[in-house]
N, C-alpha and C positions, 0 to 999 in steps of 0.2 A: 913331605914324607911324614914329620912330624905330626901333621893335621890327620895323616889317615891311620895311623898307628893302630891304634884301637881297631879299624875295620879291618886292616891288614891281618891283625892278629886272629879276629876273626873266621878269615879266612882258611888262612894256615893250619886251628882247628879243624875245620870242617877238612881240610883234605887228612889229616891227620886219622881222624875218627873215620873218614870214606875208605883209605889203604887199610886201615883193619877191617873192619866191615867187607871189602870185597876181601880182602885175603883169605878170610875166614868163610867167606860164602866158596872158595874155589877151590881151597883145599880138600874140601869135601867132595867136589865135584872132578877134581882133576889126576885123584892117587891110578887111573889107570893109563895115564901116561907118564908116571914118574918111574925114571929105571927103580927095577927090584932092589938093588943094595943100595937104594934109598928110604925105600920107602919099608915101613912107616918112621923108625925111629929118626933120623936125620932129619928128611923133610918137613913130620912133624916137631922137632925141635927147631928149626929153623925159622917155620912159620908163626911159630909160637914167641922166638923172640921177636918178630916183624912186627906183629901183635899188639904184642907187650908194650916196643919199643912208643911204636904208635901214639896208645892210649897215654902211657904214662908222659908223651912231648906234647898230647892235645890238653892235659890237664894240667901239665906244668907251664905251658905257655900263657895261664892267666896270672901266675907270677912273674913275669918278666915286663919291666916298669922300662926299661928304657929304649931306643929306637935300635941302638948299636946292639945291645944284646941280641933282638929280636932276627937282625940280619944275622948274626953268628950261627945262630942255634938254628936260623931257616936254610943259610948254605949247607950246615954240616945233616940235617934231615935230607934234604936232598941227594946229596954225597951217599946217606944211609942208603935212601930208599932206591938210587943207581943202582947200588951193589947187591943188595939186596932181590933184585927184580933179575939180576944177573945170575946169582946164586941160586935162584927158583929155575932162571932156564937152562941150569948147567943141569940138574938135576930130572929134565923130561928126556921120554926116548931121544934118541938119538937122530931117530927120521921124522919127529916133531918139531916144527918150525913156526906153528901157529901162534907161538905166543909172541911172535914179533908184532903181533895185535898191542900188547901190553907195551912193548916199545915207543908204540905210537903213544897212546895214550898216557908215557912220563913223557916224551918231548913236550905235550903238546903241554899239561901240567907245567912245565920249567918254562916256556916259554909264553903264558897265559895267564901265569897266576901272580906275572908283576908284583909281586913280593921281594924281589931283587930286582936290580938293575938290568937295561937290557945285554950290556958288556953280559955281565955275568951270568947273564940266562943264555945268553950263544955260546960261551964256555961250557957250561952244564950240559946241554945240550948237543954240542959236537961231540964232548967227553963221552957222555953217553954213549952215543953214535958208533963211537973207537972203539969201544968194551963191549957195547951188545954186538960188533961185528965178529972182533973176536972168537967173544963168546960162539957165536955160530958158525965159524968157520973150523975153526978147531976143535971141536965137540959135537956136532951134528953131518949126519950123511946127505950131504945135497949134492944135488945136479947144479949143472953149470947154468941151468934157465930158471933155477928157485933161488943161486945165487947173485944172477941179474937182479930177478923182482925184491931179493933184498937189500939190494943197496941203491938199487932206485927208491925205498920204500924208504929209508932213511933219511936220502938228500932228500927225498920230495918235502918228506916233512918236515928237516930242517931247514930247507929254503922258502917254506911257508908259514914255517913258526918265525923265522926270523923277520918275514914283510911283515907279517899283521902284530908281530910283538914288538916291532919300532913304531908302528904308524899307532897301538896300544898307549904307547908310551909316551910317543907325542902329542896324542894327543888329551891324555894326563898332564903331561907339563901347561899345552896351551889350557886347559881346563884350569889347574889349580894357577897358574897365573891372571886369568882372568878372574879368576873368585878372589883372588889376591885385591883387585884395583877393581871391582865393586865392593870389597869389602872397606876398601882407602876410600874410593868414592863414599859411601853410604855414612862411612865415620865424619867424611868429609860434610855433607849435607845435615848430618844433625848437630854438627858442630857447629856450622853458615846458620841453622833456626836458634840457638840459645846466642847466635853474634849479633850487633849494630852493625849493618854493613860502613857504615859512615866509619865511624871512630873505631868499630872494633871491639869495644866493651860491651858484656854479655847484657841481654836484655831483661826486657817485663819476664818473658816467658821461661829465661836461666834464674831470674828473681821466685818465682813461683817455684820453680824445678827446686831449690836450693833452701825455701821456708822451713820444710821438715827440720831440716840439719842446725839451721838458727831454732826451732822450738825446744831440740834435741838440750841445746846449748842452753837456752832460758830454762827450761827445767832442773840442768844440772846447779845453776846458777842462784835456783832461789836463794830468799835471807845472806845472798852474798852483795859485798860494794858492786864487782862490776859484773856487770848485765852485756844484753843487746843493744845499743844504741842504734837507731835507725834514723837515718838526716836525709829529708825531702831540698833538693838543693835545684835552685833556679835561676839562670841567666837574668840579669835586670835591664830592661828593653831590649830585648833584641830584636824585638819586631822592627824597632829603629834601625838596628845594624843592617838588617836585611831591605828593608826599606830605602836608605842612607846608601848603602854602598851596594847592594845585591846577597843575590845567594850564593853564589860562589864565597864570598867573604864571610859571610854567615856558617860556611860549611867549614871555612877555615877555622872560625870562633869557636863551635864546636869540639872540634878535634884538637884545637890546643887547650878546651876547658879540660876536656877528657882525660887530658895526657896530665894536666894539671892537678886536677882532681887524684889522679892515680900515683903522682910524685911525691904528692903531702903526706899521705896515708901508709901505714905500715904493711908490711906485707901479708899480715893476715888478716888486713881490710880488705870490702870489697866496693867495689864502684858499678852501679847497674845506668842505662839509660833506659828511661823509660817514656822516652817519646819526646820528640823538639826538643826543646832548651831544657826540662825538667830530668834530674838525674835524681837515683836514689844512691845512699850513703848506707853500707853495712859496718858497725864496729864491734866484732866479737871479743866480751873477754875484756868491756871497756867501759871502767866508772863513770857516772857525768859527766864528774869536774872534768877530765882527760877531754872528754868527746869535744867538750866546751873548747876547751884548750887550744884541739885540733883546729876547730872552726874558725877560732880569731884566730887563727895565726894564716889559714887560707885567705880569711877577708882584710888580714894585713895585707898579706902579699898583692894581693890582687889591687890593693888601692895604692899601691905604689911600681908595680911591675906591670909592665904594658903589656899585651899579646901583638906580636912581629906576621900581618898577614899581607905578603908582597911587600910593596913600598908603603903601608900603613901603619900604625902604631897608635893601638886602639887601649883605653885602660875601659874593663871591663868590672862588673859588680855585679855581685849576686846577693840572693837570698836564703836562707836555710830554715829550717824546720827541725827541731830534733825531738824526737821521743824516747822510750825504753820499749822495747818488745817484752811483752805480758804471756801466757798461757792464754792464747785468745786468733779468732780469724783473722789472715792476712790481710783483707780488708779494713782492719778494726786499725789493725796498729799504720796502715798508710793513712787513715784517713785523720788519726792524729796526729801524726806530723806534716800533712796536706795543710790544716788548720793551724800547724804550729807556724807554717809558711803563706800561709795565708794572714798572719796577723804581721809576721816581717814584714810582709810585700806594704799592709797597710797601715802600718809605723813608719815607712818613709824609705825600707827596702835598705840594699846592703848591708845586714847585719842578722843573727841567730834569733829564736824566739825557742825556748824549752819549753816543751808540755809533755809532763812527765803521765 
């Protein structure tokens, strides 16, 4: 309901501005069937509040900001414009019955314009039904076969407002439920393209998505200690591991570098993989020395804490690359700590290389 709000409101307008609009077009047309000591002064004053009432609920209805208000102010217009449509046919001759036309056309209004519920629209709507009967039994001269065709004219059309305003309704519910769960889906699927489906940690492509926000950060950052620190971080043979033991094992290594990787780091660090055994490192908001810091105390742990995959127990090493993010292409700043990791791997591996 919340999601249609706005259209609802819309709506409700538009009938608001159509009831004066026709009220106003048949007042003009209709003063020779209103009894004489109605007409003009009553009638016209009456029509004039309808009017009035009208215009002023279609213009005030774009002040009205929240969903419960909306419902109040839509029951009690409805409520109005019953009584109101009543009080116009208290007011025709007395062997005038045609405007049971107008009857039809508020049911079908209460039951069509799904603006309330459907409980509530079949309340309004029998209600109705009561009062326009009334109304014409006790105040108009009919025969016993104009009083037939009007109370057949009333069930007909509220046992057909009521099918097609449940089968409306439902099929509004199954609509907005299923816009619900492609809407979950579709969050879902752009959520699975910035994921690793292995480990789960966001990828190259959440790395790109996310560059702005670190530039954002390096700009605020100039002539300050701490920067963007970016760490090109690498598995050291794992071609072996997967070789050695399989893939499966190798998938294991992985997912507990990853989980590794994300337990050292603070929580306003980030962890990206960016393909096979190469992971990138984001540190916003983090001096060198710090970054540095960070690193040997990973490549402590890791040269004394084994990784547990099934019955194996494997000690694992890597290599790291670290930079500073500059006011400069994405590319620019991977490819110096690609280089900073590329001089680890061929220093002998296990251990950090800076190039600032």
């Amino acid at each position: 309901m919340q999601s249609k709000f706005k259209q609802d409101r819309r709506v409700a307008q538009f009938l608001c501005f159509t009831v004066a609009l026709v009220t106003t077009l048949v007042t003009f047309f209709d003063e020779l069937i209103i009894q004489a000591e109605f007409w003009p002064n009553i009638a016209l004053i009456g029509r004039t509040v309808i009017v009035s009432i009208c215009i002023i609920g279609g213009i005030g209805l774009s002040f009205v900001k929240s969903l419960k208000q909306f419902k109040y102010i839509t029951v009690l217009f409805m409520a109005f414009l019953s009584l109101s449509m009543q009080s116009m046919a208290y007011t025709y001759e007395r062997t005038y019955i045609l405007h049971l036309f107008f009857d039809v056309i508020i049911l079908i209004t209460f039951y069509f314009s799904t603006l309330v519920s459907f409980r509530l629209s079949a309340f309004l709507g029998l209600s109705y039904s009561v009062v326009a009967l009334l109304v014409i039994f006790f105040t108009k001269d009919i025969n016993s076969h104009t009083s037939y065709m009007v109370i057949l004219a009333h069930v007909a059309v509220n046992l057909t407002g009521m099918i097609m305003s449940a089968h409306q309704h439902l099929m509004r519910r199954e609509l907005f439920v299923r816009n619900t769960q492609l809407g979950q889906l579709a969050q879902e699927m752009q959520s699975q393209a910035f994921k690793d489906a292995l480990t789960q940690l966001p990828n190259r492509r959440a790395f790109d998505n996310s560059y702005e926000d670190y530039q954002r950060i390096t700009k605020q950052q100039q002539q300050k200690m701490k920067q963007v620190c970016v760490i090109l971080a690498d598995i050291d043979y794992f071609k072996q591991v997967n070789d050695n033991h399989g893939h499966e094992v190798g998938d294991g290594i992985l997912e507990l570098f990853s989980t590794f990787l994300t337990q050292s780091l603070r929580t306003s660090d980030d962890v990206y993989r960016f393909g096979g055994e190469e992971f990138v490192i984001v540190l916003p908001l983090c001096s060198v020395s710090d970054a540095e810091k960070i690193i040997e105390n990973m490549i402590s742990k890791l040269n004394t804490e084994p990784f547990e995959v099934g019955e194996l127990s494997l000690l694992i090493r890597a290599s790291f690359g670290l930079t500073v993010m500059r006011e400069e292409q994405q590319k620019s700043v991977i490819a110096r700590a690609d280089a900073a990791l590329y001089e680890a791997k061929g220093s002998g591996r296990n251990q950090l290389v800076v190039k600032i």
